[in-house]
N, C-alpha and C positions, 0 to 999 in steps of 0.2 A: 504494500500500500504506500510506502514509503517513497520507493519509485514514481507512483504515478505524481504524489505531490511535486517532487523534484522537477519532473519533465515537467510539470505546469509552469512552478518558478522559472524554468529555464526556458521557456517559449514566453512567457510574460518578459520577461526582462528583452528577449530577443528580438519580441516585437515594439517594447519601448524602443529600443536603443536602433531599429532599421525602421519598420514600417513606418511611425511615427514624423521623424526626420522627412522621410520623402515624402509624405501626405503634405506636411509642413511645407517644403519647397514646392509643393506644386501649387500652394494655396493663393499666389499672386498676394495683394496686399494684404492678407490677413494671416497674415504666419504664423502669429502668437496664438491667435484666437485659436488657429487649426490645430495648433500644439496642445491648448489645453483639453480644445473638446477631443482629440485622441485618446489624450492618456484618462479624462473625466470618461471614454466609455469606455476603454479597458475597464479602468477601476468596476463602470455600475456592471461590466459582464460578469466579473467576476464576483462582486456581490450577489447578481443573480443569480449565477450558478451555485454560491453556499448556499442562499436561501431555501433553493426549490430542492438543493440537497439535506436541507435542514441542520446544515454542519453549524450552523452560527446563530447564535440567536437574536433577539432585534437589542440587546444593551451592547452586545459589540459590532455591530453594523457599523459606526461613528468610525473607530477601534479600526479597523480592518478597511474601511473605505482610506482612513486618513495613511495608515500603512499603504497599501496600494499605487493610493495618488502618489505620496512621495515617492516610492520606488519608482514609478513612472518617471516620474518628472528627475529625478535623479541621473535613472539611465538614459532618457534623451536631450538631456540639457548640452552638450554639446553643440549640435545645432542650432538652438536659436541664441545659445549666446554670441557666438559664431558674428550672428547678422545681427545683434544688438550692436558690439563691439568693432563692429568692423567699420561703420562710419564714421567714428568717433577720435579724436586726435585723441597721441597718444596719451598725455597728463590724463582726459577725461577718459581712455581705457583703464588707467590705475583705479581709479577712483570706483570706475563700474567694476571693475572685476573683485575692487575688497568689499565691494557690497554685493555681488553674487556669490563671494564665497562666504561673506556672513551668513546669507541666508541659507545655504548650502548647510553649512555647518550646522545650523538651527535646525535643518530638516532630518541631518542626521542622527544628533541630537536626540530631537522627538521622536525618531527610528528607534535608535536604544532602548530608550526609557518604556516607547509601547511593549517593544517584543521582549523586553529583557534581557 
């Protein structure tokens, strides 16, 4: 059973980290937008799928969406920082990127602390 979990994680992650990315670049002026609503329905699939498996119950839905979303957004963040930082001279790339990795770190952070 331990397997099957596994291959989930590792198809979840694999599809933040590709499918995601290129959904994102083909989305013409709305990149960020495309980025979040990717990984916001990764996340609700896989909420729906513990549900209707009854793996989860409704006090950790919150717990498990918030997990998710960050792994998402974690593994595809590449990409749009990419094209935040890429217009930007270089002083205001410092500046953005200690504020992407504060937040980074915050999400990881809140990663630990949910899963333990």
């Amino acid at each position: 059973m331990g397997l099957v979990f596994g291959l989930g994680a590792y198809f979840y992650v694999l599809c933040c980290a590709v499918v995601v990315p290129l959904l994102m670049f083909g989305a013409g002026r709305f990149k960020l937008v495309a980025w979040q609503l990717g990984v916001a329905s990764l996340t609700l699939s896989v909420i729906g799928d513990n549900i209707g498996n009854h793996a989860i119950s409704r006090r950790e839905i919150p717990r498990v969406a918030f997990v998710f979303w960050a792994l998402g957004i974690l593994s595809s963040s590449p990409a749009p920082i990419y094209l935040l930082l890429s217009p930007l001279t270089p002083r205001r790339r410092y500046i953005a990127g200690a504020v992407i990795a504060a937040v980074a770190i915050a999400l990881s952070l809140g990663l630990k602390k949910i899963t333990g």
